[in-house]
FIBADO-558727 format. One line per field, with one value per residue (C-alpha): x, y, z; residue number from 1. Coordinates in steps of 0.1 Angstrom, whole numbers. Each point is the difference from the previous one (the first is absolute). Last residue first. Example, Ala and Ser with C-alpha at 12.3 -4.5 7.8 and 13.67 -1.06 7.14 Angstrom:
! residues 2
px = [137	-14] .
py = [-11	-34] .
pz = [71	7] .
num = [2	1] .
//
This chain:
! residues 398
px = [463	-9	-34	-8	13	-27	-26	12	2	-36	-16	15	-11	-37	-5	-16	-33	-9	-38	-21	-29	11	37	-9	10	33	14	-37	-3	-26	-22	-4	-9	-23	-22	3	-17	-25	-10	-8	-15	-21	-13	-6	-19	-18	-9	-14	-22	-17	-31	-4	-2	-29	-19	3	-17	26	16	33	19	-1	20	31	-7	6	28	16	-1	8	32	8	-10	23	36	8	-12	9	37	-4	-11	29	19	-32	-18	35	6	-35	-6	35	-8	-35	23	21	-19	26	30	5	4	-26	-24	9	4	-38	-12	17	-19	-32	11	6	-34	-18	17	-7	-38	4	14	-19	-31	11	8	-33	-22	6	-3	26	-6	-30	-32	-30	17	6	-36	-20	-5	-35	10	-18	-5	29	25	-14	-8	40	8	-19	27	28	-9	-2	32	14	-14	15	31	4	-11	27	26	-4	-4	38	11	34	15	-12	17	36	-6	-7	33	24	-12	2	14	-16	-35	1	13	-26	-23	12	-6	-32	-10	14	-25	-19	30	17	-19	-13	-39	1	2	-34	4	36	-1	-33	20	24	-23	-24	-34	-32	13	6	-38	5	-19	26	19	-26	-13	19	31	3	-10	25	26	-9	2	37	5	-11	23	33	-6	1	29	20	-12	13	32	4	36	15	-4	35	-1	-33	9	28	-11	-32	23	17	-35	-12	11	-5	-37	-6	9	-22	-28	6	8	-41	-13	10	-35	-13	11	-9	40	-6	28	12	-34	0	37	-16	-31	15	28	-27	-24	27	14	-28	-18	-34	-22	-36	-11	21	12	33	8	-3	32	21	-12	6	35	10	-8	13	37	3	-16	24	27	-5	-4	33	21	-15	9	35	11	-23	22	28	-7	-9	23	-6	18	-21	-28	-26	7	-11	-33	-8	-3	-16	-25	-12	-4	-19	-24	-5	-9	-26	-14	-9	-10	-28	-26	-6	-30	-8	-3	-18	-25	-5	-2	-30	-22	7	-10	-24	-18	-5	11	0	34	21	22	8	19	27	7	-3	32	16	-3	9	34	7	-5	23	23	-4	4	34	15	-11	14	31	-1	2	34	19	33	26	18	34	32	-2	-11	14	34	22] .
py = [256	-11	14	-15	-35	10	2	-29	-26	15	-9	-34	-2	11	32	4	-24	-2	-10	10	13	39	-13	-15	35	-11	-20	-14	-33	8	17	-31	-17	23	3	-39	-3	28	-16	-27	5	26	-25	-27	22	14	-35	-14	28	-9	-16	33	15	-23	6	37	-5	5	30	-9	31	9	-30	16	29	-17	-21	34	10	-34	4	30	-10	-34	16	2	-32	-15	12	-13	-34	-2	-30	-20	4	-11	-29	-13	-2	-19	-25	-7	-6	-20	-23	-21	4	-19	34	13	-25	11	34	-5	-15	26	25	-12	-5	39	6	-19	20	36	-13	-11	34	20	-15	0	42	6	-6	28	26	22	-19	20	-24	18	34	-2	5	7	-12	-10	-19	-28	-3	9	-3	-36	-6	5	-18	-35	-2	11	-30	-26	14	-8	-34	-7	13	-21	-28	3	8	-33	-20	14	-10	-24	28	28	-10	-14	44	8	-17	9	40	6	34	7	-8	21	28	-1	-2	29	21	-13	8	36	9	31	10	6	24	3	-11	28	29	20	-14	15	28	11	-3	23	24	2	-16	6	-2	-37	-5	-40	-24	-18	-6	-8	-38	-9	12	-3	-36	-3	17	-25	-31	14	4	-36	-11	18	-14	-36	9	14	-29	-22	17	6	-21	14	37	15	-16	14	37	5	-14	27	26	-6	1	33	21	-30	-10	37	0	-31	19	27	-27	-14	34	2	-13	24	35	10	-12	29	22	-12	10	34	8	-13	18	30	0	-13	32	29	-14	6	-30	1	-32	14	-33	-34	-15	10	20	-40	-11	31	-3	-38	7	22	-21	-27	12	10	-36	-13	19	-3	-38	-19	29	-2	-34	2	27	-8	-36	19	26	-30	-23	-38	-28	-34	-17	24	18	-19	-22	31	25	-29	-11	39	8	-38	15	31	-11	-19	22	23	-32	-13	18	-26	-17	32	10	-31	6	32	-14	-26	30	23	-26	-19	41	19	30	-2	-8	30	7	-40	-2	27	-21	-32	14	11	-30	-27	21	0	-40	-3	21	-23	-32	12	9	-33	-23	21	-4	-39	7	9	-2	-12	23	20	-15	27	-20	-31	18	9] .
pz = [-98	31	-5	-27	14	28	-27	-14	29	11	-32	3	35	-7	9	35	14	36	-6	24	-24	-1	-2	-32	-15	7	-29	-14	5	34	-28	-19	25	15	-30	-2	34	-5	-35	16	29	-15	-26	26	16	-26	-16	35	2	-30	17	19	-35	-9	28	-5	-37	-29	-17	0	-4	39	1	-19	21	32	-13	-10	38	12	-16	20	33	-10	-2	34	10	-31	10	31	-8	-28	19	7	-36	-14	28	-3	-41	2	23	-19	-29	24	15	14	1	37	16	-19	16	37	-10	-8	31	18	-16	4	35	-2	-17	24	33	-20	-3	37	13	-23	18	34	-3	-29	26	22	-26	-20	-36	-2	-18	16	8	-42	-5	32	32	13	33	-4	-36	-19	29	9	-35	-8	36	-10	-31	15	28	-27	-15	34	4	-35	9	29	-20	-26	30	18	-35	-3	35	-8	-20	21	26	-13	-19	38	11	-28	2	38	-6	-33	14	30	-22	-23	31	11	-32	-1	34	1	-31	12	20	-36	-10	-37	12	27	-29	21	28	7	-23	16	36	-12	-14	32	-10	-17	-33	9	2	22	-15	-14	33	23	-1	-31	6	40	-9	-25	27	28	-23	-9	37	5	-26	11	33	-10	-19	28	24	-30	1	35	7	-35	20	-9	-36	-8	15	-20	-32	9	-1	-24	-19	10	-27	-27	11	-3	-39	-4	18	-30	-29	8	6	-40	-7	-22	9	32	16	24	3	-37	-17	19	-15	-35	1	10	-23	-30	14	1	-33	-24	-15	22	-1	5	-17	3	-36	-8	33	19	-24	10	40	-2	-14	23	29	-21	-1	37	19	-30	10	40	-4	-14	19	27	4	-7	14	33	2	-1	25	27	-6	10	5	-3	12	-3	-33	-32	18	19	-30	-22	28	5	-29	-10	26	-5	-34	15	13	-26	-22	25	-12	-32	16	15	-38	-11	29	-17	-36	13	18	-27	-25	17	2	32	-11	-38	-21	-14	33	-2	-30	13	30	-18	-19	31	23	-33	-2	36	-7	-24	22	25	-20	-21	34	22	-33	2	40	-6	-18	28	-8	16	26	-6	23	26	28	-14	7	-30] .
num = [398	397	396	395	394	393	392	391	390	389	388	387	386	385	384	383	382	381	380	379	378	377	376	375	374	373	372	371	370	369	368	367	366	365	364	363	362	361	360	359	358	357	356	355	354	353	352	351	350	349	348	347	346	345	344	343	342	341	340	339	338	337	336	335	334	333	332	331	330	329	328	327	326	325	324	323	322	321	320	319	318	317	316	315	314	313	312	311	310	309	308	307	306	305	304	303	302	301	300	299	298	297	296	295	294	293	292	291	290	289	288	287	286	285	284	283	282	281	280	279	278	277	276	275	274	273	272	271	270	269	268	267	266	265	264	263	262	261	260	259	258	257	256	255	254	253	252	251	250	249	248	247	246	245	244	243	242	241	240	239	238	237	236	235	234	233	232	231	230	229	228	227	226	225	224	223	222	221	220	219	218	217	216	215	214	213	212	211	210	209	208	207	206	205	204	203	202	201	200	199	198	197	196	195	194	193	192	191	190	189	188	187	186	185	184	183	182	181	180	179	178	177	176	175	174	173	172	171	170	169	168	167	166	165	164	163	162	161	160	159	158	157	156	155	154	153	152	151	150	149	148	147	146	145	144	143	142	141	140	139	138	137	136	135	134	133	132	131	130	129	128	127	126	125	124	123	122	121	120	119	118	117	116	115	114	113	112	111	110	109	108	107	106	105	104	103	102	101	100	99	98	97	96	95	94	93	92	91	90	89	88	87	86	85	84	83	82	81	80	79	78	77	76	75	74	73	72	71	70	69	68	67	66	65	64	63	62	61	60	59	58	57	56	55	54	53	52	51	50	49	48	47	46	45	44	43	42	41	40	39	38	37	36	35	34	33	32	31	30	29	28	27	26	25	24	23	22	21	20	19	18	17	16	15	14	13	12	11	10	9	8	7	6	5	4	3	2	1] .
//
């Protein structure tokens, strides 16, 4: 077996980046339904909305760690286009199936005007797979058109390994260029208003995968030239602290700038799809992978390992809680709404529901992953286990 082919280690700092992010798109969403009750104006909106920006990054960071995993497995070796497309598809197109129907079932339990006759569910359910509207399944349908085009781009990465950097370069400014376009234009724009095609397009432009070209190619950029940026980053960590610092700095001067300055409103304020959130994402992504790197470090030597532990299970069932956690938060919501205390009370129990619906997400998913293939719909590939399998197919010898 060539070294090509020989399979890769393991790269545990990613785990640390996976059980981080979605931490953090947990932290986003439950400060998200805390701040619609607090006062315009109030420390509280004004602190929980720069908490949320502070948090913004997650999206992007995903797109990210997508694109470094697909590069860092496939690049440097050979590569089949219709098997790597069985195999991915395969670990996303059933859950992106099984939890649009589940999200429609769970939402007709509590959401009024809900309609339990089959015209409506087969509506709602064909609609909800066109567009990726329930929850944050947009997330599995960008994935999905990573996949189609990502031969493709293998293709065109290797052919053009003299213009990387000028390819990445470019890919940033074009990224800055579609925040801007975002921001300035975008969500202003009465989509009823326009042709139907071109309503689709604005309308669902935060689930296509132009919107996020940068962090897909720099995902790529960083698998490729893995060993020399991970030497880098090594020897620059106080580098990279800073730079995130100077960048939060900036987040935070940009959420009075679009509060006060230019007079946007609610979630136009803290929208992950604006110019600032590119250089920041990048550093906060940057940290956490150095983060990372510091811990493999450690782990490698044994130590900390209950902390090591806690890590690689949060890390390897990120998905799943990703999938899973809309519906926890639900009953976290109304076990909260059960606590009859003063609003700055509840903000000072934040902490509790998150960690609460990162827990119980994470072990929800767990378990369901064990399950012979119903943990399909959280990524798991999981048939009958193999001494189930040896008698069934004894059975049916016999």
């Amino acid at each position: 077996m060539s070294q090509a082919q020989a399979k890769k280690p393991h790269l545990y700092e990613v785990d640390l980046m996976r059980a981080c992010i979605i931490l953090g798109v947990i932290c986003v969403h439950v400060l998200s339904s805390f701040n619609v009750r607090t006062p315009d104006g109030s420390w509280m909106d004004v602190s929980s909305g720069i908490l949320m920006m502070t948090f913004h990054f997650t999206r992007e960071a995903f797109m990210f760690i997508t694109g470094l995993v697909l590069f860092y497995t496939y690049y440097d070796r050979p590569f089949s286009a219709s098997s790597f497309w069985k195999k991915r598809f395969l670990l996303i197109a059933i859950p992106y199936i099984a939890w649009t129907a589940i999200y429609i079932l769970f939402q007709g339990t509590f959401l009024k005007g809900f309609e339990w006759t089959a015209p409506y569910l087969v509506h709602t359910f064909l609609t909800s797979l066109a567009t990726a509207n329930q929850y944050f399944l947009y997330f599995l349908l960008v994935s999905m058109q990573l996949y189609v085009v990502f031969p493709l781009m293998m293709r065109w990465l290797r052919r053009s390994e003299r213009h990387h950097q000028a390819i990445t370069v470019a890919a940033f400014l074009v990224e800055i260029s579609i925040m801007i376009w975002n921001q300035a234009a975008l969500q202003f724009v009465n989509v009823y208003q326009l042709p139907a095609w071109l309503r689709i397009l604005v309308r669902y432009r935060d689930r296509d995968i132009f919107t996020y070209e940068f962090w897909f190619i720099a995902g790529a950029m960083f698998a490729i030239y893995y060993p020399r940026l991970k030497a880098w980053a090594m020897a620059h960590a106080r580098m990279l602290f800073w730079t995130w610092l100077g960048m939060w700095c900036l987040l935070f001067g940009i959420y009075f700038l679009n509060r006060d300055v230019f007079h946007l409103m609610g979630g136009q304020i803290v929208d992950t799809l604006q110019p600032v959130m590119v250089p920041y994402s990048l550093a906060v992504a940057l940290v956490l992978w150095r983060i990372g790197l510091g811990w493999q470090a450690q782990h490698a030597r044994g130590r900390m390992p209950r902390a090591s532990r806690v890590i690689r299970f949060f890390g390897s069932v990120s998905f799943g809680i990703f999938l899973i956690h809309p519906i926890a938060l639900r009953f976290v919501e109304l076990l909260a709404d059960q606590i009859h205390v003063s609003l700055p009370v509840q903000y000072a129990m934040l902490p509790i529901w998150i960690a609460l619906t990162y827990v119980s997400s994470g072990v929800a998913a767990y378990l369901i992953g064990k399950i012979p293939y119903v943990g399909y719909i959280v990524g798991e590939k999981t048939g009958l286990p193999k001494s189930m399998a040896r008698k069934t197919a004894s059975s049916a010898a016999g």
